[in-house]
PLY file of the C-alpha trace (Angstrom):
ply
format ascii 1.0
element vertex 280
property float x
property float y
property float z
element edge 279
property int vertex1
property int vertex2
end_header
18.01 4.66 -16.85
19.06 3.64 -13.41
16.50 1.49 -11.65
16.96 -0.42 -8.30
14.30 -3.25 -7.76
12.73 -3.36 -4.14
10.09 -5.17 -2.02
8.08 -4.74 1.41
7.26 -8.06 2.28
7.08 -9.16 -1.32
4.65 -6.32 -2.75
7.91 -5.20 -5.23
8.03 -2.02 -7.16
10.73 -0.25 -9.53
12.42 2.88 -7.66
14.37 5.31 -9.73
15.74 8.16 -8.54
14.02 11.50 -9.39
16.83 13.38 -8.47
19.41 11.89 -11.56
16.77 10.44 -13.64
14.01 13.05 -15.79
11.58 10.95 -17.36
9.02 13.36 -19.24
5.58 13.04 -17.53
3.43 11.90 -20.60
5.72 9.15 -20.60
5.55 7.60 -17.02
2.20 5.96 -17.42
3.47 4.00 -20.44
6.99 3.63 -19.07
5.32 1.93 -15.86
3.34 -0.19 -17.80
6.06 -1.43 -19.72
8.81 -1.78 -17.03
6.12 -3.92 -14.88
5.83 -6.53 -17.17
6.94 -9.35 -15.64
7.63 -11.60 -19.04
9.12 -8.38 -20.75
10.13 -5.97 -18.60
11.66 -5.28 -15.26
8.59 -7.17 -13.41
7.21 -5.51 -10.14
3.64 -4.35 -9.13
4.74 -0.62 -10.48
7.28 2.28 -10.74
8.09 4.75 -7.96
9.99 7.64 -8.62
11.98 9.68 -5.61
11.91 13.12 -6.06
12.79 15.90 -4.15
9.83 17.49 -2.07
7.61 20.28 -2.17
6.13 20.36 1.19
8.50 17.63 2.71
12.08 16.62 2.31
11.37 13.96 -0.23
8.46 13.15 -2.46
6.69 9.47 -3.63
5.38 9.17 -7.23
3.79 6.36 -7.76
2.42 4.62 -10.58
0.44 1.27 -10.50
0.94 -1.98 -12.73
-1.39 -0.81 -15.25
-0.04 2.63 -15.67
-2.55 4.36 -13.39
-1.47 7.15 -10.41
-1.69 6.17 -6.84
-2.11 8.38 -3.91
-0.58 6.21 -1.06
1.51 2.86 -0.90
2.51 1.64 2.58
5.28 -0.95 1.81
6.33 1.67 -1.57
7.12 4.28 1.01
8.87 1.82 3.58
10.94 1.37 0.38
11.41 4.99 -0.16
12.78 4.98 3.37
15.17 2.65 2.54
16.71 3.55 -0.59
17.33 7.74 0.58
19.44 6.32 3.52
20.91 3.44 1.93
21.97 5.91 -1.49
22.93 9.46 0.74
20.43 11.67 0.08
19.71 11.68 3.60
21.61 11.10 6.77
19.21 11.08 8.79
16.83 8.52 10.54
13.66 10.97 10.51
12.55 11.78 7.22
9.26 13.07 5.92
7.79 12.10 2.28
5.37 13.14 0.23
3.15 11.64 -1.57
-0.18 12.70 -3.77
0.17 15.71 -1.22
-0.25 14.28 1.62
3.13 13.92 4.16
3.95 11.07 5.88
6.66 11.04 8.25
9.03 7.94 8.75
11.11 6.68 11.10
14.09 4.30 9.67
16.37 1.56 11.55
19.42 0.13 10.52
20.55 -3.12 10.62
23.85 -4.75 11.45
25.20 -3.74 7.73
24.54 -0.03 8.55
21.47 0.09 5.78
17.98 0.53 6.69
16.39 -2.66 7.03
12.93 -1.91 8.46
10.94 1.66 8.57
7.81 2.72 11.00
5.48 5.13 8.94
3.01 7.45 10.95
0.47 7.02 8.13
-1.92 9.43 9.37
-5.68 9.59 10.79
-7.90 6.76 8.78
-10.40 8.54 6.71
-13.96 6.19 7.23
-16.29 9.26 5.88
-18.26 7.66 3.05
-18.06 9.78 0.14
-14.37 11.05 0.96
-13.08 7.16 0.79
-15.27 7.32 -1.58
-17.81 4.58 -1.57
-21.48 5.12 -2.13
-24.15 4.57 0.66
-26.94 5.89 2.12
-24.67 6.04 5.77
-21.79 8.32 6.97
-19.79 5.64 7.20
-19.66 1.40 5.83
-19.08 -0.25 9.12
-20.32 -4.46 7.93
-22.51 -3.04 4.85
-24.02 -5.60 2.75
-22.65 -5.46 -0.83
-23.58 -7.62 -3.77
-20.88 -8.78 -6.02
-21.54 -11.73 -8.81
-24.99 -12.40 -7.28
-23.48 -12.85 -3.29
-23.90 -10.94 -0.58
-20.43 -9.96 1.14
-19.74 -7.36 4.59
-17.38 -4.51 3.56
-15.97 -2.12 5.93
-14.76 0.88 3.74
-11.72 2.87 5.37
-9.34 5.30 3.15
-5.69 5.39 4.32
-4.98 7.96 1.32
-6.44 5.34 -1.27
-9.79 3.45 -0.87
-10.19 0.03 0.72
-13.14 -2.39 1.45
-11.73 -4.90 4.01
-14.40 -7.83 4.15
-14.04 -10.69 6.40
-14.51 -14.35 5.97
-13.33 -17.72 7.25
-11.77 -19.88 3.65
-9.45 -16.57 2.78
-6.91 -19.59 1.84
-8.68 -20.99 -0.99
-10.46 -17.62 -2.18
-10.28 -17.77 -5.89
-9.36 -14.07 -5.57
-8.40 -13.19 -9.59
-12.10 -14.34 -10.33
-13.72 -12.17 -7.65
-11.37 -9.59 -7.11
-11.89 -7.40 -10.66
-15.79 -6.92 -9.61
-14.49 -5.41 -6.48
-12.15 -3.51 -7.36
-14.64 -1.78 -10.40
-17.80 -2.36 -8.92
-20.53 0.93 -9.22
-20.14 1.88 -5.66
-16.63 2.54 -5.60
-15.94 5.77 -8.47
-12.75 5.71 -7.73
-12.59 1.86 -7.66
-11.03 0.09 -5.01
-8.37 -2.30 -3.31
-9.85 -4.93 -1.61
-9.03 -6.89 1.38
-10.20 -10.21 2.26
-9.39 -11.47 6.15
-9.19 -14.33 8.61
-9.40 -13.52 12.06
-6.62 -15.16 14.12
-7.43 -13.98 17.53
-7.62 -10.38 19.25
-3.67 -9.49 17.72
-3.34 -11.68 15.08
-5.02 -11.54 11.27
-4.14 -13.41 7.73
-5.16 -10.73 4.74
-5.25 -11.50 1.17
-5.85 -8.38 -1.06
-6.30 -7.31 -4.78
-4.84 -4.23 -5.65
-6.41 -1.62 -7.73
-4.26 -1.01 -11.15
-2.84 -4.11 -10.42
-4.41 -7.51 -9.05
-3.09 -9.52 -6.04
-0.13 -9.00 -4.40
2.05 -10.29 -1.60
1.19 -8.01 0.51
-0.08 -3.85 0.74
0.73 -1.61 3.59
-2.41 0.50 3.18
-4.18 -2.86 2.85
-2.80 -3.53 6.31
-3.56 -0.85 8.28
-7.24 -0.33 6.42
-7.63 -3.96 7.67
-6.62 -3.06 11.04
-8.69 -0.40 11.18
-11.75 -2.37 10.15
-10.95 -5.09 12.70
-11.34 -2.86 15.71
-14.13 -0.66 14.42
-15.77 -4.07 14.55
-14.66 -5.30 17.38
-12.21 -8.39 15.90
-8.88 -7.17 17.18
-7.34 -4.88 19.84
-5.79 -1.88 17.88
-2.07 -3.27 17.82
-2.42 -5.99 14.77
0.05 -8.61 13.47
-1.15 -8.65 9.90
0.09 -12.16 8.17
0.31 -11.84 4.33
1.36 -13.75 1.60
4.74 -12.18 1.62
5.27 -11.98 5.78
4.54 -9.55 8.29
2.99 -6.33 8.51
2.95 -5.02 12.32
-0.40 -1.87 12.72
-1.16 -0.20 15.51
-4.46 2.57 15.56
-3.72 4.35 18.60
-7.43 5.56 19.31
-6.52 8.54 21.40
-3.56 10.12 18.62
-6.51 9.07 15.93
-3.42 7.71 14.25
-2.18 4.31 12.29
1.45 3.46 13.04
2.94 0.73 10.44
6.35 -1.19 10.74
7.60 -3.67 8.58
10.61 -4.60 6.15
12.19 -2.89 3.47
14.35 -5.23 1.12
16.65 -4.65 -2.21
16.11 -7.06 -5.16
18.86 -5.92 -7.66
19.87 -3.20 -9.22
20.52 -2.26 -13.05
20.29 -0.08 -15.91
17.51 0.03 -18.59
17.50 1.18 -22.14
14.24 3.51 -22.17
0 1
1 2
2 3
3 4
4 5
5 6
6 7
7 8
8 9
9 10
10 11
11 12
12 13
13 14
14 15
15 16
16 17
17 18
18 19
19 20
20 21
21 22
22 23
23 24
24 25
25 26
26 27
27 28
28 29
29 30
30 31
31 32
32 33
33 34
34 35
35 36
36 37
37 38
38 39
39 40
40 41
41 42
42 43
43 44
44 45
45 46
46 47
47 48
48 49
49 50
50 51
51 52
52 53
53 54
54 55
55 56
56 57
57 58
58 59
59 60
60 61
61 62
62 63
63 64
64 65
65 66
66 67
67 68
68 69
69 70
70 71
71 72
72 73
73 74
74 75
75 76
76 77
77 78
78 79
79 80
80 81
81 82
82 83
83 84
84 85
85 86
86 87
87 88
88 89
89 90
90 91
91 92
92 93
93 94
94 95
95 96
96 97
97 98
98 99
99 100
100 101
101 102
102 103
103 104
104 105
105 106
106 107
107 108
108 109
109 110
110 111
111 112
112 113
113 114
114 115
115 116
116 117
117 118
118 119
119 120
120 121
121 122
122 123
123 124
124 125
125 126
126 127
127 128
128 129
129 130
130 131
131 132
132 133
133 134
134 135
135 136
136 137
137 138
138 139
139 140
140 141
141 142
142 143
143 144
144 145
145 146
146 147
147 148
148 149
149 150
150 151
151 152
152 153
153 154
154 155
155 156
156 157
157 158
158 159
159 160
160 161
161 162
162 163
163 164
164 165
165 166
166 167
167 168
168 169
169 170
170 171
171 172
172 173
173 174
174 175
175 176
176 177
177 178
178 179
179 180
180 181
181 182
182 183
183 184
184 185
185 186
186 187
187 188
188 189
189 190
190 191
191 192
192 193
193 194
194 195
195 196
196 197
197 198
198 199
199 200
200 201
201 202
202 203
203 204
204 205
205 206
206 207
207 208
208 209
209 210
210 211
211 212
212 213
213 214
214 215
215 216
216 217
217 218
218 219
219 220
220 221
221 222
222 223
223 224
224 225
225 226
226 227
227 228
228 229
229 230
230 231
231 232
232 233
233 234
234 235
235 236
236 237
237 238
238 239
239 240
240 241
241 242
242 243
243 244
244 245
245 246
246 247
247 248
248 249
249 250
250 251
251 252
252 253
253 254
254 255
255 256
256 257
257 258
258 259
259 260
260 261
261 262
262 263
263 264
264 265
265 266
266 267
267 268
268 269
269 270
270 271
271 272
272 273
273 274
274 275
275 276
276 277
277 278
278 279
């Protein structure tokens, strides 16, 4: 099987094309699992597959680390972007993609080289109704909610950007021993669908550092979704202006909610690893 390797700011995932490459579905799950592995496989945060759409030109499937469906990956989709100009199955700059059924519609610029080097998603009106996130509560919406986890008492604000998020903000995000506290976010009992979580440091009014855990698949570099959730949360509590410089461990993510459009707005790199072929 054909496989090219690719990142968004370090959050790295194995494309293949849908298009050349049938891969049974019963077989995915395990074949993402396996190909993840960093000591025996491939090694990325999961497998993407780019097939063609049903109700847009192109379509996402994504599967996480652990071998479990995702509806919505910001810097996967970037990647997406990237890889239909860069191998032809597009010429064109304005591209819509699918994904989990909802459409996202991207807009892709080129480099000096000719090949895309970073892509601006429109990913759509942030979803902050409490049970469609989902997260249970007693209110519409979890705007600074208490929640205990391991005996503390953290502030989560929950927003959905096509997956669920609970962005909570504190001051020593550096030294947050993240793989011990992350798992009891991600399955704790008032997320069903569990979550990804996002812990942030305020910069100032354009300017945040965000370190998240993944669900399916533990910390990563960085998450698109993670981003603009986080962006999201930062004005509905009054951190940040709505046009956010979001500093993760792999770079920069650049979010703007524009208020009046009800819409998120994400830009930020799309990079090749290395390409290869894989016995499967």
């Amino acid at each position: 099987m054909r496989f090219t390797k690719m990142h968004g700011c370090g959050n790295d995932y194995v494309y293949v094309n849908g298009f050349e490459e049938h891969i049974p579905d019963e077989k995915k799950s395990e074949l993402a699992i396996r190909l993840s592995n960093r000591n025996f496989g491939i090694g990325s945060d999961g497998l993407i597959f780019i097939n063609p759409g049903k109700i847009a030109e192109f379509e996402m499937e994504m599967y996480n680390a652990d071998g479990s469906r995702s509806e919505m990956c910001g810097n996967g989709i970037r990647c997406v972007g990237k890889y239909i100009y860069d191998h032809g199955l597009s010429d064109k700059t304005q591209i819509s993609v699918e994904s989990a059924g909802a459409v996202k519609y991207l807009t892709l610029f080129k480099g000096e080289d000719g090949k895309i080097e970073k892509v601006r998603v429109n990913m759509g009106s942030p979803i902050l109704e409490s049970k469609l996130v989902p997260v249970i509560s007693d209110n519409e919406k979890v705007i600074d909610e208490s929640i205990n986890v391991c005996s503390n008492e953290y502030k989560m604000t929950c927003v959905s950007m096509g997956n669920p998020h609970a962005v909570v903000f504190m001051e020593d995000v550096e030294n947050l021993d993240i793989d011990a506290i992350g798992p009891y976010f991600e399955n704790h009992e008032r997320f069903p669908k569990r979550t990804n979580t996002e812990f942030v440091k305020i910069i100032d009014r354009n300017h945040v550092f965000m370190r998240v855990w993944e669900r399916g698949t533990g910390e990563t570099l960085a998450c698109g979704t993670g981003c603009c959730a986080t962006a999201v949360a930062c004005v509905l509590n009054n951190l940040t202006d709505e046009r956010v410089n979001v500093k993760v461990l792999g770079g920069n993510i650049e979010i703007e909610w524009d208020r009046k459009e009800n819409v998120v707005y994400m830009t930020g790199p799309a990079t090749v690893s290395f390409e290869g072929d894989i016995k499967i």
